[in-house]
C-alpha positions in Angstrom: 2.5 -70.3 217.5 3.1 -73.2 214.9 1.8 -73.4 211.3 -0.4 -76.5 211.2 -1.9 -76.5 207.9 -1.0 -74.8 204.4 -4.8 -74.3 202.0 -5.0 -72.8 198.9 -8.3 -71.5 197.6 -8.8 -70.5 194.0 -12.0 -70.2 191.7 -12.1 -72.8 188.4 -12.9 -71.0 185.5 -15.9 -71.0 183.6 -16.6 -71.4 180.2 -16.6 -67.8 177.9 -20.1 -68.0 176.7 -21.7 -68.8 180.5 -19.6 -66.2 182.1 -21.3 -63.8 179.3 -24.5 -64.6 179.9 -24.0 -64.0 183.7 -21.8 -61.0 183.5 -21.4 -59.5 180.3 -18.4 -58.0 179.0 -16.7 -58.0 182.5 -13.4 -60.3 181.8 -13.1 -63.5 184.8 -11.3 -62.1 187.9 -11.4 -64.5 190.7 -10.9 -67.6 188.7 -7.0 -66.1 188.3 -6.4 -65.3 191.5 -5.0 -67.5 194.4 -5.7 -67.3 198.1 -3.6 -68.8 200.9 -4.8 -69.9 204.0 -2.0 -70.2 207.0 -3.6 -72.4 209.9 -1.9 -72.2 213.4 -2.0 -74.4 216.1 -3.6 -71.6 218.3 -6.5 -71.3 216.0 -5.9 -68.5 214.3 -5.3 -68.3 210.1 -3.2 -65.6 207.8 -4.7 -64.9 204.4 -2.6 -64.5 201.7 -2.9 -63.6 197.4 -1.1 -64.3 194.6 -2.3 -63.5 190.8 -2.4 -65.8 188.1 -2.2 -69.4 187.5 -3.7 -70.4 190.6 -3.2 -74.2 189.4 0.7 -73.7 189.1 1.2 -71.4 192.2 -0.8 -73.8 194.2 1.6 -76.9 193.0 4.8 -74.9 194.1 3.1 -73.7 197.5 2.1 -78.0 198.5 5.1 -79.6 196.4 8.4 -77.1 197.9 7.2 -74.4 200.9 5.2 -76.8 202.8 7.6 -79.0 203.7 9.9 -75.8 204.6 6.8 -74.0 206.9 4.7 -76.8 208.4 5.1 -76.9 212.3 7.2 -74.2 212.1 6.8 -71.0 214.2 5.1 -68.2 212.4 6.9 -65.4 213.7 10.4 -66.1 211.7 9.1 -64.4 208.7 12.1 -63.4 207.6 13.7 -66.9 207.8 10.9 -68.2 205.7 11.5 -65.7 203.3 14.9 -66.7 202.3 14.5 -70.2 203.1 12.1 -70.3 199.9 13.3 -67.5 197.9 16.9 -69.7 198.3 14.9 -73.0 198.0 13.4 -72.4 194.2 16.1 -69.8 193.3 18.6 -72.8 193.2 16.5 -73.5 189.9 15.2 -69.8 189.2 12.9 -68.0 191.1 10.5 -66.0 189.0 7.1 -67.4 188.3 4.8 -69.3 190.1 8.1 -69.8 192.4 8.2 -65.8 193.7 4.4 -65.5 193.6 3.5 -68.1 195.8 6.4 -66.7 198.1 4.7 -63.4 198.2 1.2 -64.8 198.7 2.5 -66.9 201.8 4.7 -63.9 203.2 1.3 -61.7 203.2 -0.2 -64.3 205.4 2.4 -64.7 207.8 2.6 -60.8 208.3 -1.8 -61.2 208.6 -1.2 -63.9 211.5 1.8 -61.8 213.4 -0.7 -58.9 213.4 -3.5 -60.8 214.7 -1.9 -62.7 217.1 -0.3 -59.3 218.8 -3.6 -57.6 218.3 -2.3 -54.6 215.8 -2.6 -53.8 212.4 -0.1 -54.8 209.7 1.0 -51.2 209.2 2.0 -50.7 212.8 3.7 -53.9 213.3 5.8 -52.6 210.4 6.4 -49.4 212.3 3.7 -47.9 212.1 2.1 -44.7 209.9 3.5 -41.9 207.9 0.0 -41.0 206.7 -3.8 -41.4 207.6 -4.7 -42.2 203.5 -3.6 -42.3 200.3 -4.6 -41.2 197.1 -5.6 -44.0 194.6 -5.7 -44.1 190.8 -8.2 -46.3 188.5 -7.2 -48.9 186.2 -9.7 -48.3 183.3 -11.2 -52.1 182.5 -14.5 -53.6 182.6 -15.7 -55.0 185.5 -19.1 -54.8 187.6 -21.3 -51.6 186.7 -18.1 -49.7 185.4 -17.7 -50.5 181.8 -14.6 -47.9 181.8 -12.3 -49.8 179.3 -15.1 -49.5 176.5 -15.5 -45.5 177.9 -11.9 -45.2 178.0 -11.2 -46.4 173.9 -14.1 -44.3 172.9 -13.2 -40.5 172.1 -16.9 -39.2 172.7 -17.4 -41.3 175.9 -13.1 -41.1 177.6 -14.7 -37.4 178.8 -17.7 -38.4 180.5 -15.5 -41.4 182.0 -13.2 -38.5 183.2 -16.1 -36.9 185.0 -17.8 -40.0 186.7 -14.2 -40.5 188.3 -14.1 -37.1 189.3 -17.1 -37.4 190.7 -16.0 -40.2 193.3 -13.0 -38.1 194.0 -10.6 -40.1 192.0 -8.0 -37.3 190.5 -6.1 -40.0 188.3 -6.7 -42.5 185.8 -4.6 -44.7 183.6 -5.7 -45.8 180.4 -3.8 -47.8 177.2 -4.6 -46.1 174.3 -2.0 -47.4 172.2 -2.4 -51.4 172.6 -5.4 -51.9 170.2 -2.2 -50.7 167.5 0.1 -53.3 168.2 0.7 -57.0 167.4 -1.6 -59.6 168.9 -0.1 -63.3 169.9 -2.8 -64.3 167.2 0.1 -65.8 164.7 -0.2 -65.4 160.8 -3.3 -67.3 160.6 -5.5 -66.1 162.7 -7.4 -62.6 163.5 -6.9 -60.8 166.7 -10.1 -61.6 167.8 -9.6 -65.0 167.5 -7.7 -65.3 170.2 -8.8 -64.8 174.2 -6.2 -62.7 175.5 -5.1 -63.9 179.8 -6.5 -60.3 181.0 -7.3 -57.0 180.4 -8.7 -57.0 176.3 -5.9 -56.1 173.9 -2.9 -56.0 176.9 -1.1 -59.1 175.6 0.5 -59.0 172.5 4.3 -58.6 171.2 6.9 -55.5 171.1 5.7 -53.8 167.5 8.6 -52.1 166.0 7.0 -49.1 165.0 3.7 -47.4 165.4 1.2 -45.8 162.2 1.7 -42.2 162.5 -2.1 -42.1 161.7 -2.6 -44.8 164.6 -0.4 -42.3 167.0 -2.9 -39.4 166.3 -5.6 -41.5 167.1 -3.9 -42.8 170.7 -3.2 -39.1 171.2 -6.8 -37.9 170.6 -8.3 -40.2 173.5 -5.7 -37.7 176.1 -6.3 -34.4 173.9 -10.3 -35.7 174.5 -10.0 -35.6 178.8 -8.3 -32.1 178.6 -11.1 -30.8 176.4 -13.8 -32.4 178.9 -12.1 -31.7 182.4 -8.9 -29.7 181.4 -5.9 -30.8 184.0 -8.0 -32.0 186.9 -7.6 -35.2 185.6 -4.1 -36.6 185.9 -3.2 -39.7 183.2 -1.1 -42.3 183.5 -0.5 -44.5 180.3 0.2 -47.9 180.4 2.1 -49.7 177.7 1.9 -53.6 179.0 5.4 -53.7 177.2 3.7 -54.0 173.1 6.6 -51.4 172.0 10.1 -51.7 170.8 12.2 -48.9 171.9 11.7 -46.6 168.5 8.0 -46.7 168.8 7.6 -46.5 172.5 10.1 -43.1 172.1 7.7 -41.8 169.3 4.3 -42.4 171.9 6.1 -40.4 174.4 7.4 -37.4 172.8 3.4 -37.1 171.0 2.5 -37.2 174.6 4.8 -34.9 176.1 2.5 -31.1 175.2 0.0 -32.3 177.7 -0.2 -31.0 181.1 -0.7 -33.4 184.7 0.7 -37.2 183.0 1.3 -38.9 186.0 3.6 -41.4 183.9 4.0 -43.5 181.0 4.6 -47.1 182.2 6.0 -50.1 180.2 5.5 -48.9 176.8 8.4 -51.5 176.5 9.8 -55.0 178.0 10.4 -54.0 181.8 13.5 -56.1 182.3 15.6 -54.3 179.4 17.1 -51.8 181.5 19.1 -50.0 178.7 16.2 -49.7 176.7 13.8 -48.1 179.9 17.3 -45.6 180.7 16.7 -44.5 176.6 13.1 -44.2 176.7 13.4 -42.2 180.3 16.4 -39.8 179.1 14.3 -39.2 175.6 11.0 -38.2 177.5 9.7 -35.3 179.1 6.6 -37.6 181.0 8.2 -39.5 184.3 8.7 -43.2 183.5 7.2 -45.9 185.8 8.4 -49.6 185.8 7.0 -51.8 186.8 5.1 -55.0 188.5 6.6 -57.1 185.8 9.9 -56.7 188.0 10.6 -59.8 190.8 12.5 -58.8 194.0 15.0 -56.5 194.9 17.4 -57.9 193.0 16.0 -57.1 189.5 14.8 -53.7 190.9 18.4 -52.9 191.8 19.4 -52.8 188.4 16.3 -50.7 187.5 17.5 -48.0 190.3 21.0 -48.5 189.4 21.0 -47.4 185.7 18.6 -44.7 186.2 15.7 -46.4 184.4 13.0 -45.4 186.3 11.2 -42.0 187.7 8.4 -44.2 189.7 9.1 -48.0 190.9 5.8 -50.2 190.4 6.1 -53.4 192.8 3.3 -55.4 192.8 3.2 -57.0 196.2 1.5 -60.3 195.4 4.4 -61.0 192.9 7.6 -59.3 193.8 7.6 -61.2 197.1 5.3 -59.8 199.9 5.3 -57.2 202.3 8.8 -58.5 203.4 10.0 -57.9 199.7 7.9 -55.1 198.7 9.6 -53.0 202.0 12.9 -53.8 201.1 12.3 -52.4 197.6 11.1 -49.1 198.7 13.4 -48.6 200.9 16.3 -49.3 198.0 14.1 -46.6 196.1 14.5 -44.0 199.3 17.6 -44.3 199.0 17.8 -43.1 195.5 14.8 -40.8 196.4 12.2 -42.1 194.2 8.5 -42.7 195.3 6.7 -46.2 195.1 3.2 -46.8 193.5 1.8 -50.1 195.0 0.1 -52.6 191.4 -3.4 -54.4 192.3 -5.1 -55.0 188.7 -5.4 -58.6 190.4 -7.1 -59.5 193.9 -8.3 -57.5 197.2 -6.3 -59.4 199.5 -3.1 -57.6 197.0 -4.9 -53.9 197.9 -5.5 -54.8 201.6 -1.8 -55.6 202.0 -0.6 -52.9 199.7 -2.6 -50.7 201.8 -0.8 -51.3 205.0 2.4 -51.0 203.6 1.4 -48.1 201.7 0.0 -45.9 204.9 3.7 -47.0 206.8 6.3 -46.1 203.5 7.7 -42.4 203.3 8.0 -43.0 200.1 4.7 -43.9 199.2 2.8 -42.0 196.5 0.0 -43.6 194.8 -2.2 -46.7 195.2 -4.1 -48.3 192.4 -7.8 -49.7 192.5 -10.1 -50.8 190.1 -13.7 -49.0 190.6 -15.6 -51.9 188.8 -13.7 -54.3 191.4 -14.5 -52.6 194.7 -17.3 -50.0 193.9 -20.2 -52.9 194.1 -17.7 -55.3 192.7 -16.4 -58.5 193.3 -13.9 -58.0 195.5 -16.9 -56.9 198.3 -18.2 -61.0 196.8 -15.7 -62.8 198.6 -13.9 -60.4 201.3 -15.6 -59.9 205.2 -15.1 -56.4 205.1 -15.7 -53.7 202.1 -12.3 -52.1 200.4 -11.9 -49.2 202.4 -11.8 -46.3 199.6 -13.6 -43.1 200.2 -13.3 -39.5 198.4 -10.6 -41.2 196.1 -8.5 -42.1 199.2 -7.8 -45.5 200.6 -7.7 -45.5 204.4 -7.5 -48.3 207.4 -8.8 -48.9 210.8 -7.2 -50.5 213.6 -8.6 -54.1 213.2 -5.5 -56.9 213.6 -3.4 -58.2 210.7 -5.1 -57.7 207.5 -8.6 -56.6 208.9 -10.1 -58.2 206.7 -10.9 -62.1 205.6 -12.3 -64.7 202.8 -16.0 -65.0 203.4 -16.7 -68.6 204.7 -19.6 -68.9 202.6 -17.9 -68.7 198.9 -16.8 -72.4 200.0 -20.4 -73.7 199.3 -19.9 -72.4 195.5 -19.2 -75.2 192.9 -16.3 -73.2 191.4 -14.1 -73.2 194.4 -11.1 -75.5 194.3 -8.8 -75.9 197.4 -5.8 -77.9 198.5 -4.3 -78.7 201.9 -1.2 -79.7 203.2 -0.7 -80.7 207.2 
């Protein structure tokens, strides 16, 4: 089976004031994520996702891998892998370079399961589990405003409840990022400038944090154990705004409360002697983190004891081929995996599978205002497959699941082909 044509799918974004008036104060998802369509010469295709800068992503994909993949056979996934990773790594292969790797290497795994009739997670060797729990990412999307719940002290509580409620046992929230320093410059408020994502995330390392602005971080956790005591496990997510002396300060505030899941990136993920200080000073385990690219830079993580919990995000760090390899490195050092989707559904499919086959696996994250009624069930063929705060999978081939045909007749959509 040969690959005939390479398309990539993506949603142009809209202008800030229209997407308000049509959907609120719901950020724009799908016009930052990037799909990839793998045609074959026996008719069938392999859906891929990558996450952000579609535009870029989609220049790499046409411009570099598609002269290395067209009318070649689809089953030599692992010759692929490295001929691209060796391709763009001749240059430096983080970026749009590894994503739209990981993207492709997700449809080549959807097409080998399809065309032998199996799901992805038993053409990998099959499952160690039936489900697996999932946590939510608190942001706004859909009907679930849980970002604005989440930075609320009289609201976090009832947000607690709803997700109980659904079954989910564990939330992650970032109370400290509205206290750090925004990429707004000297001249300009924080509000003056849109941020790529989730509000407040993006910003620099501070160097220190208010002691008052500490207490009030640590009052949105002290407000879910007075509302549901420790049924609720936390996470806390840091999106790397701390240096080292602030982000040990945020943890050792933390550490009296019972059932934290983590703290995660309350610093830059790729200073590894900084994450081994911050993990040897706190009593919470440390995750890092999607922000890593292949098993190269999670080596170093594992090597230097610098993690508790490896994050790979498997629409960045290079696929399912990747992502495996990286767990099983972490096996080895016995630490459990936690598969990243803030981003796409295609991401949360393919996590999925290779979620339900790891030993290692612990966690999966979801976002409820992205598959509860969301978007995600907008453009896929079949609805994300989470019930009682589990995610689960049939036996349907490859992915089992596919882009809707009918988001092509939408003005947004942008594509590209290469044959």
């Amino acid at each position: 089976m040969k690959i005939t044509k390479i398309e990539t799918v993506w949603f142009e974004e809209i202008t800030e004031e229209e997407w308000r008036r049509q959907h609120g104060q719901a950020r724009q998802f799908a016009p930052r994520t990037l799909w990839v369509r793998l045609h074959t010469d026996e008719g069938l295709v392999g859906l891929g996702e990558t996450y952000y800068q579609p535009r870029a992503v989609s220049a790499i994909i046409h411009d570099c891998y598609a002269k290395l993949l067209l009318g070649r056979s689809v089953f030599d996934i692992e010759c692929h892998w490295n001929n691209m990773f060796s391709t763009v790594n001749f240059f430096g292969n983080a970026g749009a370079e590894i994503r739209g790797v990981s993207a492709i290497d997700i449809a080549l795994w959807d097409l080998l399961g399809q065309y032998l009739g199996q799901p992805i997670y038993n053409v990998l060797g099959g499952r160690t589990r039936e489900r697996i729990p999932v946590y939510n990412t608190c942001v706004n999307s859909g009907r679930h405003m849980d970002f604005t719940a989440f930075t609320d002290p009289t609201k976090i509580g009832d947000l607690a409840r709803s997700l109980l409620d659904q079954g989910i046992r564990r939330m992650k929230i970032w109370p400290f990022d509205q206290f750090g320093v925004s990429v707004a410059g000297p001249e300009k408020s924080a509000n003056d400038v849109p941020t790529p994502g989730i509000p407040t995330a993006v910003g620099l390392p501070a160097p220190f944090i208010d002691r008052a602005d500490l207490k009030k971080g640590v009052e949105l956790v002290g407000a879910v154990r007075k509302s549901v005591g420790d049924k609720m496990a936390i996470a806390i997510e840091g999106h790397s705004r701390w240096g080292l002396g602030a982000a040990v300060e945020i943890a050792e505030a933390l550490g009296g409360f019972d059932n934290m899941m983590w703290i995660e990136d309350l610093t830059i993920a790729d200073n590894v002697e900084a994450l081994a200080r911050l993990k040897a000073a706190s009593t919470i385990p440390l995750a890092a983190s999607e922000r890593l690219y292949s098993r190269h830079q999670y080596r170093t993580l594992m090597e230097n004891d610098a993690a508790d919990i490896i994050i790979p995000d498997i629409g960045w760090c290079g696929g399912i081929t990747e992502f495996r390899k990286i767990a099983n490195a972490a096996d080895t050092y016995l630490l459990p995996v936690t598969a990243h989707d803030c981003t796409g559904p295609v991401v949360l499919w393919a996590s999925g599978h290779a979620m339900l086959h790891l030993g290692n696996g612990m966690l999966m994250e979801a976002v409820r205002g992205f598959w509860d009624g969301g978007w995600y069930n907008d453009v896929m063929t079949e609805p994300v497959p989470i019930v009682d705060g589990h995610f689960t999978l049939g036996s349907a081939p490859g992915l089992g699941a596919a882009l809707r045909e009918d988001i092509f007749a939408n003005p947004q959509v942008k594509h590209e082909t290469s044959t």
